[in-house]
C-alpha positions in Angstrom: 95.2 89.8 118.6 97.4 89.6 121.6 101.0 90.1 120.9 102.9 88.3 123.8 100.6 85.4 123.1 101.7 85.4 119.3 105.2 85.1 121.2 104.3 82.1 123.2 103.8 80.2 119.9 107.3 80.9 119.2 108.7 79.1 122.2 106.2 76.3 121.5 106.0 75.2 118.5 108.9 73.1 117.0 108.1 73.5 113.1 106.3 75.5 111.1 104.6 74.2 107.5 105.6 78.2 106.3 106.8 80.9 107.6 106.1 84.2 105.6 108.6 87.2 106.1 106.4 90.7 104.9 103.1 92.4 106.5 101.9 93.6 103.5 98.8 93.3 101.5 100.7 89.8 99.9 102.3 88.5 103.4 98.8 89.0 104.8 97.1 87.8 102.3 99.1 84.6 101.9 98.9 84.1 106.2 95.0 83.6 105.5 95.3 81.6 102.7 97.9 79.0 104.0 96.4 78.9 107.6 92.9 78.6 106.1 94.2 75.7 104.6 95.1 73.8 107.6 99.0 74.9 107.5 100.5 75.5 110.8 101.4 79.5 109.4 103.9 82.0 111.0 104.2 85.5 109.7 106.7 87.8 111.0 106.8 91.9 110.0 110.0 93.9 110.7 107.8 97.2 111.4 104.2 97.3 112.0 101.8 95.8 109.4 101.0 97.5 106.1 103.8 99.7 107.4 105.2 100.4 104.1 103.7 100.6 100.6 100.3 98.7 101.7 98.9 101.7 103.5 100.4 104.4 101.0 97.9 103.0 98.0 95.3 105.5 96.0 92.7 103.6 97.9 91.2 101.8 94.7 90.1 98.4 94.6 90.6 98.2 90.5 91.2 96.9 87.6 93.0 99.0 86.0 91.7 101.6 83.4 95.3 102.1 82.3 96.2 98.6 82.2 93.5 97.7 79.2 94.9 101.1 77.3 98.3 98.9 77.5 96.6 95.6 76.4 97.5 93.8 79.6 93.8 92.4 79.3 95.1 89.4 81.6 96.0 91.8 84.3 92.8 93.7 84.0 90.7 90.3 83.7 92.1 89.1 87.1 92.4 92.4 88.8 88.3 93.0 88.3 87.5 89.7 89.3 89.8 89.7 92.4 87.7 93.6 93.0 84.5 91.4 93.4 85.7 89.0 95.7 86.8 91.2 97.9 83.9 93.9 98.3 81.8 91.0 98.8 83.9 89.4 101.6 84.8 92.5 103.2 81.8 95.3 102.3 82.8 97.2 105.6 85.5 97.9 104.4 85.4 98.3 100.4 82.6 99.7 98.5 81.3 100.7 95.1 82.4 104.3 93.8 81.3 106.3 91.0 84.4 108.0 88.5 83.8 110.2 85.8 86.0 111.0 83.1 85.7 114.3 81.9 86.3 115.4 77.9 87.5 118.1 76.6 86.7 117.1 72.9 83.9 115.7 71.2 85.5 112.7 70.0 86.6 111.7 73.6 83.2 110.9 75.5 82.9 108.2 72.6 86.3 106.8 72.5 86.9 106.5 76.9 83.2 105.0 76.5 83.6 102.6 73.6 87.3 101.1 76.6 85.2 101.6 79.6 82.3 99.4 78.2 85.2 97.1 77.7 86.5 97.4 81.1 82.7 96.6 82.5 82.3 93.4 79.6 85.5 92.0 81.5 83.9 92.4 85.2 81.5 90.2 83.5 78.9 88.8 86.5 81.0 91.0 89.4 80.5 94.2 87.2 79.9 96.9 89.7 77.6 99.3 87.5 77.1 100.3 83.6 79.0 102.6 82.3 77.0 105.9 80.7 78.0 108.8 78.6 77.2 112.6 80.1 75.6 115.4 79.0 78.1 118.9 79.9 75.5 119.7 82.4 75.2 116.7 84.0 79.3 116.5 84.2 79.4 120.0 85.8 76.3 118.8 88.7 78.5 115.6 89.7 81.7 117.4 89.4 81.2 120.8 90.6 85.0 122.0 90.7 85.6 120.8 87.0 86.7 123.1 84.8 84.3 124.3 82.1 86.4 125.3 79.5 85.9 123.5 76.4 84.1 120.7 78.2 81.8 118.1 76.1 80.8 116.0 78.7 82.3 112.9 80.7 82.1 109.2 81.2 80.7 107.8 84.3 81.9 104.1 85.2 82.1 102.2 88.4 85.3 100.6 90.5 86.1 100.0 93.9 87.7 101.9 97.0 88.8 100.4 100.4 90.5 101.8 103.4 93.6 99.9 102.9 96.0 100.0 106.1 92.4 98.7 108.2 92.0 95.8 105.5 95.5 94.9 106.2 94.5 94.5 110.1 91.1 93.1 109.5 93.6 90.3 107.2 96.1 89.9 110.2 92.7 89.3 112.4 91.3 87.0 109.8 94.5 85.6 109.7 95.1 84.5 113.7 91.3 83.7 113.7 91.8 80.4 110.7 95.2 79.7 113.5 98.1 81.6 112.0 100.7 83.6 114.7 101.1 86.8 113.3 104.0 89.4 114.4 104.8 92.3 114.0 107.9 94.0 115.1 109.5 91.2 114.4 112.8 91.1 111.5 114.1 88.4 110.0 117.9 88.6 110.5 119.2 85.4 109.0 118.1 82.3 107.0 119.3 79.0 108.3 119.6 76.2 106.5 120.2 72.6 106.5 122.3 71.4 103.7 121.4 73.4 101.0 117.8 73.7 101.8 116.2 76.8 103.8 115.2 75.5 106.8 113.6 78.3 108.7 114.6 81.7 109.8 116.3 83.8 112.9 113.8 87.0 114.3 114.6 89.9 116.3 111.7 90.9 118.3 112.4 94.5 118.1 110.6 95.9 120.7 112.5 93.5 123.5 115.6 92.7 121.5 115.2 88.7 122.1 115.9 86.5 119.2 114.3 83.4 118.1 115.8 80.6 116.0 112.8 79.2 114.2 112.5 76.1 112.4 109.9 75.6 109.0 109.5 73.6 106.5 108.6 76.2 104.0 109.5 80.2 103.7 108.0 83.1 101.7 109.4 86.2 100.7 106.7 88.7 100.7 108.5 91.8 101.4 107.6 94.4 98.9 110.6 96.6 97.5 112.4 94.8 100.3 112.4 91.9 97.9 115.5 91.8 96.6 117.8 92.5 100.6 116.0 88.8 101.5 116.5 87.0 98.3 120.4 88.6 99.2 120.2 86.6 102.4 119.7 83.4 100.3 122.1 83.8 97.6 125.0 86.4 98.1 125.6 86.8 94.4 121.6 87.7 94.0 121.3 90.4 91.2 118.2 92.7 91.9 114.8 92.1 90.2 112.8 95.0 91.7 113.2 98.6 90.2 111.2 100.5 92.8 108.7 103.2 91.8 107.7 106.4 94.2 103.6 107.1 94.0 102.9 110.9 95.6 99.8 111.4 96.9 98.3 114.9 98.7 95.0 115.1 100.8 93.1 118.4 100.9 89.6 119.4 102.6 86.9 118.5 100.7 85.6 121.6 99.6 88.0 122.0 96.6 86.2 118.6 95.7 82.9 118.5 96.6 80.2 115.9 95.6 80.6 112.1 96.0 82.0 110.5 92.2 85.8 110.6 92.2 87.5 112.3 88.8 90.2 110.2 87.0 91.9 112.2 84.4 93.1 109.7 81.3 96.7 110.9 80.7 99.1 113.3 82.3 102.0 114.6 81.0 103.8 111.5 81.7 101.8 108.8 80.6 100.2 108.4 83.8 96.3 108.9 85.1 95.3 111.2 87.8 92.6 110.5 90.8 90.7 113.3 92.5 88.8 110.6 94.9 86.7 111.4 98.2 88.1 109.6 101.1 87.3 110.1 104.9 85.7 113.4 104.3 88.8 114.4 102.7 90.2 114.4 99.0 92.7 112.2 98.0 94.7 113.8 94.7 97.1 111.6 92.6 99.9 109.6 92.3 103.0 109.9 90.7 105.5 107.4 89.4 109.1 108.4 89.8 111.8 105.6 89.8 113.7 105.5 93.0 117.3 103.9 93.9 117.0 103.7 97.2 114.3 102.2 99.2 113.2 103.3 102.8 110.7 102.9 104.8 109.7 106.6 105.0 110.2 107.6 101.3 110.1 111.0 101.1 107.7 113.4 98.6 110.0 115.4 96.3 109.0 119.2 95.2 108.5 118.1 91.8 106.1 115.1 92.7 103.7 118.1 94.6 103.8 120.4 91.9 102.9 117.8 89.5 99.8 117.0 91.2 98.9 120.3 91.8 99.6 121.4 88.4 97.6 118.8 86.8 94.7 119.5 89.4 94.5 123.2 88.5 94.3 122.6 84.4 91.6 120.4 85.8 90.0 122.3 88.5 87.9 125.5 89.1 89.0 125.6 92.7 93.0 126.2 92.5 94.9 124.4 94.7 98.0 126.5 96.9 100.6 124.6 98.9 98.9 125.8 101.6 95.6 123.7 101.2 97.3 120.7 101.5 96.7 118.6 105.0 99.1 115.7 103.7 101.4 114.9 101.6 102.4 110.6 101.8 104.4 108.8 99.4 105.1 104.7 98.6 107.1 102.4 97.0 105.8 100.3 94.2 107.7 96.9 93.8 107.8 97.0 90.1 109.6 93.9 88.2 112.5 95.1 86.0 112.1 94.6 82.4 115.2 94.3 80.0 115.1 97.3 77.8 112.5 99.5 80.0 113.7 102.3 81.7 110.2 104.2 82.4 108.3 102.8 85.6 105.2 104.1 84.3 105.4 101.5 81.5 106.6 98.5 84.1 104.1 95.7 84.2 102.1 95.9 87.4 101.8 91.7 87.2 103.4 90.0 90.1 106.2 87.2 89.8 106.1 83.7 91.8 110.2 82.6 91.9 111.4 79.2 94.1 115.3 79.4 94.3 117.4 76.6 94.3 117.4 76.7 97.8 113.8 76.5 98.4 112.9 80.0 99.2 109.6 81.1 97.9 109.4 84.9 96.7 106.4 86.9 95.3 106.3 90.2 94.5 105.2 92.8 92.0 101.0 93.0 91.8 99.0 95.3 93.2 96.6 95.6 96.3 93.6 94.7 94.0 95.3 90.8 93.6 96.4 90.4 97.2 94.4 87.3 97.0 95.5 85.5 94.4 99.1 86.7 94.8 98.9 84.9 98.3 97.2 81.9 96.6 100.4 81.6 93.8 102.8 82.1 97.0 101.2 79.1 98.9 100.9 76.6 96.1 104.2 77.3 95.5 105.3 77.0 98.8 103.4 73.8 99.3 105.0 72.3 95.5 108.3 73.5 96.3 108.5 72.1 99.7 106.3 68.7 99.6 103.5 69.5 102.2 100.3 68.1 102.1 98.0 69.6 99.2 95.3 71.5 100.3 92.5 73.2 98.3 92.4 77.7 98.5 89.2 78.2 100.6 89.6 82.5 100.6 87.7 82.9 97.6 84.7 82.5 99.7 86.4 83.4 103.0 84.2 86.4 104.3 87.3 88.8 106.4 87.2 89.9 109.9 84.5 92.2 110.6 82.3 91.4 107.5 78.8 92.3 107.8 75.8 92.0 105.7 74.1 95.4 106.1 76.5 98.1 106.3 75.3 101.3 107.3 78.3 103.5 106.2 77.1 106.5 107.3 77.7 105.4 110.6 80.8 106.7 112.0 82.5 103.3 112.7 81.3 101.4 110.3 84.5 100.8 109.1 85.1 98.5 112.2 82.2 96.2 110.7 81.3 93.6 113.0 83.5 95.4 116.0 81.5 98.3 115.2 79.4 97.3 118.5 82.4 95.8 120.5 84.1 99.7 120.3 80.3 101.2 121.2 80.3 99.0 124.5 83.5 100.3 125.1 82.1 103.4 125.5 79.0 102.4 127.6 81.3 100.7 129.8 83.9 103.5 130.3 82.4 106.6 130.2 84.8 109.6 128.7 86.3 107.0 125.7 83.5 108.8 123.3 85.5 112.1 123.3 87.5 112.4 120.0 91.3 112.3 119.8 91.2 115.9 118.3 88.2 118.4 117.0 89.7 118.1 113.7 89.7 114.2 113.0 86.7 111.7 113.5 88.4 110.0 115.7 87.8 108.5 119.6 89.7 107.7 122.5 87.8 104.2 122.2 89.2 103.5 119.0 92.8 103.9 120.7 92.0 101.6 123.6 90.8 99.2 120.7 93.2 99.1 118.8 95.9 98.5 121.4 93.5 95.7 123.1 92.7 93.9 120.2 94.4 95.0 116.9 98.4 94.9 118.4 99.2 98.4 118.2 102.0 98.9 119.7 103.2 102.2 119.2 101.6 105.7 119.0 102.5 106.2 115.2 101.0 102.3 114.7 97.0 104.4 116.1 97.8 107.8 114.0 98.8 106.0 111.1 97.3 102.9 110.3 95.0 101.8 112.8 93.1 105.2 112.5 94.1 107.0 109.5 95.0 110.4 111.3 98.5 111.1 109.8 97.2 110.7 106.4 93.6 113.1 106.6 95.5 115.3 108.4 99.0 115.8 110.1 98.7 119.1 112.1 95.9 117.3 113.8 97.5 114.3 113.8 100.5 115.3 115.8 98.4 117.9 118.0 96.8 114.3 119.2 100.0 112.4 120.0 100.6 113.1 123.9 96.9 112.4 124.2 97.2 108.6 122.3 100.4 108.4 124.1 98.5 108.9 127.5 95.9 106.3 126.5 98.6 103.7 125.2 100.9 104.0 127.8 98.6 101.9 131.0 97.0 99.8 128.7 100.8 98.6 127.2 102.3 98.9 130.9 104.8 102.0 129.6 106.5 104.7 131.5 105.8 108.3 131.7 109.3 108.1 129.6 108.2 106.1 127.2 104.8 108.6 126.3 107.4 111.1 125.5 110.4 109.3 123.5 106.8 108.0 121.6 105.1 111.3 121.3 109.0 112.8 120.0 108.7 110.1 117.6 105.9 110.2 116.1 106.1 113.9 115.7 109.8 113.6 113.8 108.3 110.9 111.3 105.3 113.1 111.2 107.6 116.2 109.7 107.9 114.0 106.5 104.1 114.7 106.0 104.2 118.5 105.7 104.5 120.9 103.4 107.0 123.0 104.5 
């Protein structure tokens, strides 16, 4: 992907079938669905994609556990098919993963196995693996760090986990490659219209400051917990339909988690379930769901989110968690759909909503990353209803994602990358030095920078430590220790000053306070 040629297409092309405003999971995912389709497809991101809650996820390609204890079998229905789909069109990224369920009573093992069987009945043909009932023993061997006291046993059953800020880049790829322009850095700062019809949009590049007056016959609002400042843009008088919910999550070393099955405990003190689930050689513990009033795009953890998690990990736990074992602490928005008469975000549906205002203007929002696809589907047939363009048939059901492979190898370092897996190793052959790692304490090397400026539109050093490697989230001492080098790296390839490695660098390492435990 090659920004500045992105912005060619701006200057060049007249009209647009749709133009989608949001680099999310949903903005991304309806970019490949309405360019697969043959739409001529423009999506522009005010940050960097997956900037906000899309990278901030739990990691799980699910379901829903929680969502069939609520009844919302539709949800769960969907949300398991939409799992299969995707670790079949992208298994470099996504991937089966064991979860036990430990109990603490004797009646428990048979009523979480009695739902779970439920929950692997609705996978139906994409089923990832049958659910079985444990012995105490076999509990403690899977699950070393669990605590023993008054355990029975546990449930094992089967869901997915995905890397989800380098899906959201492999989508943007998959996106440009079926002939959509994809942006980021770019806001939307005004609707136009002709008559009382949407008739396209006006962007800010942000990194230059030029604006582009850009004509389409069809826009989306895909913007997350952003939702309701767009749908303002359209209609003044707009009263807000998003009640934004905070998810915590902290990341500790692995050893206070050893083994390879991820832990979900059922119910927490406030109706919610809790993950223990291995990621990157790390351990991912959480989330929260605290309702928020005002949205940012670096929400901040609060001191009773942590101790939550770490309270409920240590009733849990043999190995007790201290502030001081935590590496990272990240949270996100969830773009929940107000309900009339529900206060508790925890109870919120977790559906998404499809609404076409009078004006034309096509919003979606709600879901979850599981339904990306279909939620992008909804937003294009919409689109293409609401504003009379040709129909044409969804194709992503069956579209494999950039970087699919066949025979993934994942315990090869980058085989993440998939199919670029070999394009980053021939980096390496070709410029000796780019196999050294970023820092001792991360996985990561300086040919995975150079990639991701060349080919993945990185365009700034928090866009590499964040999302395009997952540094800042594993680990965010090491993460800022690595800055001046990314900087370094960046700064040739992207034609930047000696000034510009150090206003990055000072940047990255402000935003990168909000990460700490301090």
């Amino acid at each position: 992907m090659d920004r500045n040629k992105m912005l060619q297409q701006l200057e060049t092309v007249t009209q647009w079938d749709i133009i989608i405003i949001g680099g999310g999971a949903t903005g991304l995912g309806a970019a490949v669905d309405a360019a697969s389709r043959g739409y001529k497809t423009l999506l522009v991101e005010q940050e960097d994609f997956a900037k906000g809650t899309s990278s901030r996820s739990t990691k799980l390609v699910h379901g829903g556990v929680r969502y069939l204890a609520q009844g919302n079998i539709k949800l769960v229905r969907e949300a398991l098919r939409e799992r299969g789909i995707l670790l079949k069109n992208a298994p470099h990224v996504c991937h089966n993963l064991s979860f036990i369920i430990p109990s603490f009573h004797w009646w428990q093992k048979w009523y979480y196995a009695i739902g779970l069987n439920m929950y692997g009945l609705l996978a139906g043909k994409l089923s990832l693996g049958k659910t079985k009932m444990l012995s105490k023993k076999t509990t403690q061997q899977l699950i070393p760090a669990i605590a023993t006291k008054n355990l029975s046993g546990g449930v094992l059953y089967h869901d997915g986990q995905f890397d989800d800020s380098r899906l959201a880049i492999n989508l943007a790829q998959t996106a440009e490659e079926q002939g959509a322009t994809i942006l980021n850095y770019c806001k939307v700062i005004s609707l136009t219209k002709t008559g009382k019809r949407i008739s396209g949009v006006e962007v800010l590049d942000m990194l230059s400051g030029k604006k582009y007056s850009i004509s389409s016959k069809a826009v989306v609002n895909a913007t997350g917990v952003f939702t309701d400042k767009v749908m303002q843009m359209d209609d003044a008088s707009h009263q807000p339909i998003v009640s934004p919910s905070q998810g915590v999550h902290i990341v500790v070393d692995e050893k206070f988690f050893p083994g390879k099955q991820a832990l979900m405990i059922p119910k927490t003190d406030d109706g919610r379930v809790l993950f223990a689930v291995p990621w990157h050689n790390k351990v991912l513990l959480g989330t929260t769901d605290t309702p928020i009033k005002n949205i940012s795009l670096e929400p901040t953890p609060l001191q009773e989110e942590i101790d939550f998690i770490i309270n409920h990990c240590n009733r849990y736990l043999s190995t007790q968690l201290n502030y001081t074992d935590i590496k990272t602490v990240y949270a996100g928005l969830r773009p929940l759909i107000k309900v009339k008469g529900k206060k508790t975000t925890s109870i919120l549906p977790r559906d998404h909503t499809t609404i076409i205002s009078p004006t034309g203007l096509v919003t979606i929002t709600g879901g979850k990353w599981t339904t990306y696809r279909t939620m992008g589907k909804h937003a294009v047939d919409n689109a293409a209803f609401a504003c009379k363009l040709p129909k044409q048939t969804c194709v992503t059901a069956t579209l494999p994602i950039h970087g699919f492979v066949k025979n993934i190898d994942t315990g090869e370092a980058l085989s993440i990358y998939g199919s670029d897996a070999e394009k980053i190793k021939q980096l390496i052959i070709d410029q000796p030095g780019l196999e050294e790692k970023i820092h001792h304490e991360l996985p990561y090397t300086k040919a995975e920078v150079v990639w991701a400026v060349q080919n993945e539109m990185a365009m700034t050093v928090e866009d590499v430590l964040a999302r395009r490697t997952r540094s800042l989230f594993l680990d965010t001492k090491a993460a800022i220790a690595a800055a001046p080098m990314v900087a370094s790296i960046m700064a040739p390839l992207l034609h930047q000053t000696q000034q510009w490695q150090q206003q990055q660098v000072t940047s990255f390492v402000s935003l990168a306070q909000n990460y700490l435990i301090h």
